[in-house]
C-alpha positions in Angstrom: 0.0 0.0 0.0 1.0 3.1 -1.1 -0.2 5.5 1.9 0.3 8.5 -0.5 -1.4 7.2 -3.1 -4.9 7.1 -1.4 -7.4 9.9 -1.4 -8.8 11.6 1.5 -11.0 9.2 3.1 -13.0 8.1 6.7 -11.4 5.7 8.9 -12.6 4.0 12.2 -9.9 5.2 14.8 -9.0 4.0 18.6 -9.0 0.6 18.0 -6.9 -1.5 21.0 -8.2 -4.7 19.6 -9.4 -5.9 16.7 -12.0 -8.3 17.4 -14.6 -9.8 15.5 -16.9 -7.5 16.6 -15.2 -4.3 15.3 -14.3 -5.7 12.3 -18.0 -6.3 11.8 -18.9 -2.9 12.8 -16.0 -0.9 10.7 -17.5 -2.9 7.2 -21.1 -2.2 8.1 -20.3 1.4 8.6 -18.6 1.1 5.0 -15.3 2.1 6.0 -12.3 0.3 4.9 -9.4 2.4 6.9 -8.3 1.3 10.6 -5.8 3.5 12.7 -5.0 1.7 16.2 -4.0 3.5 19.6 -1.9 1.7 21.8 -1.3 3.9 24.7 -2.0 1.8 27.0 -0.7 -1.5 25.0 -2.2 -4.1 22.6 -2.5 -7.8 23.5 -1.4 -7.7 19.5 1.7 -5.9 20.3 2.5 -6.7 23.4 6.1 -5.4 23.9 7.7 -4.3 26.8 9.6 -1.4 25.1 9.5 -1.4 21.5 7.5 -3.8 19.3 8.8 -6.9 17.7 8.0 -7.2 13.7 5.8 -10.5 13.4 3.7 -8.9 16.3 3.4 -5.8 13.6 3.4 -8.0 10.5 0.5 -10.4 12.1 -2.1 -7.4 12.7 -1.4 -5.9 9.3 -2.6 -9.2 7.8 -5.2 -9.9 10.0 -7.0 -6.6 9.3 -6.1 -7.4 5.3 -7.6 -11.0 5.3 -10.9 -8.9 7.0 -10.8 -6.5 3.7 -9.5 -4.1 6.1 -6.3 -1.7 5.8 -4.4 -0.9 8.3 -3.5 3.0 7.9 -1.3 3.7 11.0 -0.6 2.9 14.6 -0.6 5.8 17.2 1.2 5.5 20.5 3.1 3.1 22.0 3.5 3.4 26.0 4.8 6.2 27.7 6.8 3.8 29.7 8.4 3.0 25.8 10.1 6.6 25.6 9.2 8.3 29.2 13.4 9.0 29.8 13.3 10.8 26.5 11.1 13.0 27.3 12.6 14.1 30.8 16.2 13.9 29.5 17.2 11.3 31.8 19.7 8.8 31.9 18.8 5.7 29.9 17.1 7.7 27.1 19.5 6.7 24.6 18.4 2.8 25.1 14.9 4.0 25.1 15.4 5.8 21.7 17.2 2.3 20.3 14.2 0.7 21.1 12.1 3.0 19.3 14.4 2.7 16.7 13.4 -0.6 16.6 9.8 -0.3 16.3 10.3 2.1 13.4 12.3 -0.2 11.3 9.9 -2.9 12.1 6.8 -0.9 11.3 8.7 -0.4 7.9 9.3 -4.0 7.2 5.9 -5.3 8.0 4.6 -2.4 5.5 2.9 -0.4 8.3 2.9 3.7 6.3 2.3 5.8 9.7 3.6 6.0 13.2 1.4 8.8 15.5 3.0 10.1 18.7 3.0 13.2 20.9 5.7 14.1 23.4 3.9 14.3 26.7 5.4 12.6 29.6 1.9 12.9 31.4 -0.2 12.4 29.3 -3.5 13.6 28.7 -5.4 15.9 31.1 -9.0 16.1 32.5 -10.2 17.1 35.8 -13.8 15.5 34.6 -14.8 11.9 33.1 -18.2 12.2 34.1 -19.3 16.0 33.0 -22.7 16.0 31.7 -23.1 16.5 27.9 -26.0 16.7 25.5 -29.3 15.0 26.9 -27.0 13.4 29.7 -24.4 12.1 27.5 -21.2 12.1 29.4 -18.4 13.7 28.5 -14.8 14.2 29.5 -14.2 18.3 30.7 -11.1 20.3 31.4 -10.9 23.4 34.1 -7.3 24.9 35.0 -8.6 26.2 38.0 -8.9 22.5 39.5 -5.8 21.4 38.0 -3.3 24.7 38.7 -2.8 23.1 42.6 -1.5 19.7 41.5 1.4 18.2 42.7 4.2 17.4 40.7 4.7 14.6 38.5 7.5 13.4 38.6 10.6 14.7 40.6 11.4 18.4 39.9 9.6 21.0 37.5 11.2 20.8 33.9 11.1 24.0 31.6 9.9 24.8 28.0 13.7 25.1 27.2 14.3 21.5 28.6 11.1 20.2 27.0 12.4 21.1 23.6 16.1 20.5 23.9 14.6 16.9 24.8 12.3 17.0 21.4 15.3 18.4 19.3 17.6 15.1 20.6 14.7 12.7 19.9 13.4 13.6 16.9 16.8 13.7 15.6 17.5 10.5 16.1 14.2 9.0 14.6 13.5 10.5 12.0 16.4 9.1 9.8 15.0 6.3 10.5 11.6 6.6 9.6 12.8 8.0 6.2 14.9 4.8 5.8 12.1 2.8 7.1 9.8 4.4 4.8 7.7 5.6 7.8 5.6 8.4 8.4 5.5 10.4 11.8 2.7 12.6 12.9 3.0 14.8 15.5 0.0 15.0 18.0 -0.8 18.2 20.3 -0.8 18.3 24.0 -3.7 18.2 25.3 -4.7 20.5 27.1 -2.6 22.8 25.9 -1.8 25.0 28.7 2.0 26.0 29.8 2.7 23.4 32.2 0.9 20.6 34.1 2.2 18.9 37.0 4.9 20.6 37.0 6.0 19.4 33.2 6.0 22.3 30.6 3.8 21.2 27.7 5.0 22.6 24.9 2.8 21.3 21.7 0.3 24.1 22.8 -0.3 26.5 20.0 0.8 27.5 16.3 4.1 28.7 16.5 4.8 26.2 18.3 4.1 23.3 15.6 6.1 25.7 13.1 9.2 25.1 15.5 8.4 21.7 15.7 8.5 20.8 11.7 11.4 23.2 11.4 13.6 21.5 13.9 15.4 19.2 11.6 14.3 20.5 8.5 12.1 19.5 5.8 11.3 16.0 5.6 8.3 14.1 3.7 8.3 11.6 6.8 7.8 14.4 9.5 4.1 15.4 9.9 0.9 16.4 11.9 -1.4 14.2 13.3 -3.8 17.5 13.7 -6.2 16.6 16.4 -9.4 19.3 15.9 -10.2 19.1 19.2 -7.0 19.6 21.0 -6.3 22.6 18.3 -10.0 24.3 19.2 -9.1 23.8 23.1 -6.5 26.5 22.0 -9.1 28.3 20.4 -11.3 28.3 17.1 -9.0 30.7 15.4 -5.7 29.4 16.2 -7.2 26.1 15.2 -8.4 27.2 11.7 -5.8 29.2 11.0 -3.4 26.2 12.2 -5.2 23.9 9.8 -5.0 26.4 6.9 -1.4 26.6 6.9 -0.3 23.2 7.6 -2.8 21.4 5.2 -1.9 23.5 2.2 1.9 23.3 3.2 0.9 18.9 2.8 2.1 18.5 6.4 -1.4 16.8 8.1 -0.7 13.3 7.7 -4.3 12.4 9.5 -7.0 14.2 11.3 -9.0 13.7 14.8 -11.9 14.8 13.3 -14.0 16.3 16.9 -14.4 19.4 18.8 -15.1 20.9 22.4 -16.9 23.3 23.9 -14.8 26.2 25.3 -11.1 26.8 25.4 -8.3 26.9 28.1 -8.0 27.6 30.7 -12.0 25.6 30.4 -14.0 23.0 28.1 -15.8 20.1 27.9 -16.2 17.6 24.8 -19.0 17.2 22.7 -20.8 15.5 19.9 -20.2 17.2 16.4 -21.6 20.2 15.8 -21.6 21.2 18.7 -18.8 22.8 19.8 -16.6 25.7 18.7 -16.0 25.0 15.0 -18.5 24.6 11.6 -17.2 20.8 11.4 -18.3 21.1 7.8 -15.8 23.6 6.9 -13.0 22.1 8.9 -13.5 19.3 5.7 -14.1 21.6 3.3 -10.7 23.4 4.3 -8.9 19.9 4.1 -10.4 18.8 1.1 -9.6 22.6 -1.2 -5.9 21.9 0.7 -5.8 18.7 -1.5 -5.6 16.8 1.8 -5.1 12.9 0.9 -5.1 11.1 4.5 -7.8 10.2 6.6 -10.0 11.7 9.1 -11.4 10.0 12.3 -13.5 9.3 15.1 -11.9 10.5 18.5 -13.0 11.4 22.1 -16.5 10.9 21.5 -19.0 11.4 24.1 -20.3 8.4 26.4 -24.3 7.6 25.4 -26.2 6.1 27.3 -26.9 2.3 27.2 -23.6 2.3 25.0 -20.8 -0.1 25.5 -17.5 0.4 26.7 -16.1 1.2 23.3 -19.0 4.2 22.9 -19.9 2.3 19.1 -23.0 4.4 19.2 -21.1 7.4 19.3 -18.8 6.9 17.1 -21.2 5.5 14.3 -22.7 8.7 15.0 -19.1 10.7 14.2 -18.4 8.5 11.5 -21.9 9.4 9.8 -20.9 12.5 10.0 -17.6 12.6 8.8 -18.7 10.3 5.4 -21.5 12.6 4.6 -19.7 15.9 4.7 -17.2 13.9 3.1 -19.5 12.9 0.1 -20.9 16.0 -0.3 -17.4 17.2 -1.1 -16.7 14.3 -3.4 -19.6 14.8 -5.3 -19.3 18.4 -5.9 -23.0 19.7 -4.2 -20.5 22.3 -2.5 -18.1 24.3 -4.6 
């Protein structure tokens, strides 16, 4: 598979697990694209810090022999590369093994690798926050969060944040260009200054300009431009961010949601919702000449859903193939 080669296109995101019954559900919903997240590990992937290449191989052919295709995995533990991001000893191990998983995501003919580089992770003082007609939803306020303890043993600076970014992206990338391997760059989110005493520095525009500018211009260094995460900035930053980068070819895929509010307060939402027309967040992409894939992401919890919110995201991915068609088919020039 050429990952280039494909148009602009819906996939099912935040898969762990491909079972049976997601497989079912992603060809019902007429999608053909998969992009796993393994934060938090795969029983398909199950390395303890970096990931072998039949693992890799074996879940690329499994999601084939479904009629599936296996766009990208984002993530991998932050246990995988958690001395990178702090600068501490033992990082240069850590980026061997990563390394590792590049070239192996190369030779089992996996296109895209999605990270971010936030040692804690994402942020919500709310799992529970009430949405549309009781929906749950995740929420954010930096007034409950400002008073937290640190995270790890000292406070570490934007300058230390991004000296740590500049030594690890430096010694991937060459080998995702080698390995013939994509990497997409996720926001922090929230992106506020600091949390838990840990500068986050993916927080606004200028910041992703430093970011793709650090080693140069590379075809194999890109956005994973999460909507959501860019509108928590706010709407403007966010459109304006998506402007530039899309026509510039540097948005490898999208998270395709939104929130309501931005820092230093928000909550999620359905689509449509929130801050941003969601319909001209596509069009945008799609006059860019935008060729990767958009997806579900963060979607609210409805009620008498299951634990992977399926309802929710059919919803979302409705969504996202309509707007999507009427593009394709020209009803909106």
């Amino acid at each position: 598979m050429n990952y280039n080669e494909l148009p602009m296109r819906v996939a099912v995101g935040q898969v762990r697990e491909l079972t049976d019954e997601i497989i079912l559900y992603t060809k019902q919903m007429g999608i053909q694209d998969l992009q796993f997240n393994f934060f938090h590990g795969s029983p398909h992937v199950p390395g303890e810090t970096h990931w072998e290449f039949m693992d890799l191989l074996r879940l690329r052919t499994r999601c084939e022999d479904a009629g599936l295709r296996l766009n990208s995995i984002e993530n991998v533990p932050i246990k995988f590369y958690d001395k990178v991001m702090l600068g501490k000893p033992g990082r240069d191990e850590q980026i061997e093994h990563m390394r590792t998983t590049i070239r192996n995501m190369g030779r089992a003919g996996i296109p895209v690798f999605g990270y971010h580089f936030v040692v804690c992770g994402v942020w919500r003082t709310s799992t529970t926050a009430p949405g549309r007609a009781g929906a749950q939803v995740t929420a954010f306020d930096m007034e409950l969060a400002q008073n937290a303890p640190l995270s790890f043993d000292r406070v570490y600076t934007d300058e230390e944040m991004w000296a740590n970014y500049a030594y690890f992206i430096k010694a991937i990338l060459p080998v995702a260009e080698e390995a013939g391997v994509i990497l997409a760059l996720h926001p922090d989110d929230p992106p506020v200054p600091s949390l838990g005493g840990v500068a986050r520095i993916m927080r606004s525009f200028d910041a992703f300009k430093r970011a793709v500018e650090v080693i140069g211009p590379s075809p194999n260094h890109g956005l994973d431009f999460c909507v959501g995460s860019w509108s928590e900035m706010s709407p403007e930053e966010c459109m304006q961010g998506l402007r530039y980068f899309a026509e510039r070819g540097k948005i490898v895929y999208v998270h395709f949601r939104d929130v309501v509010g931005s820092v230093p307060k928000f909550r999620e939402g359905f689509i449509g919702e929130g801050n941003l027309d969601m319909f001209q967040v596509m069009k945008t992409l799609w006059e860019a000449g935008f060729t990767g894939y958009v997806m579900d992401d963060h979607v609210p919890q409805m009620s008498n859903d299951g634990g992977w919110n399926s309802r929710s995201r059919a919803f979302a991915n409705g969504q996202m193939t309509a707007m999507l068609d009427i593009l394709q088919k020209g009803y909106v020039k």
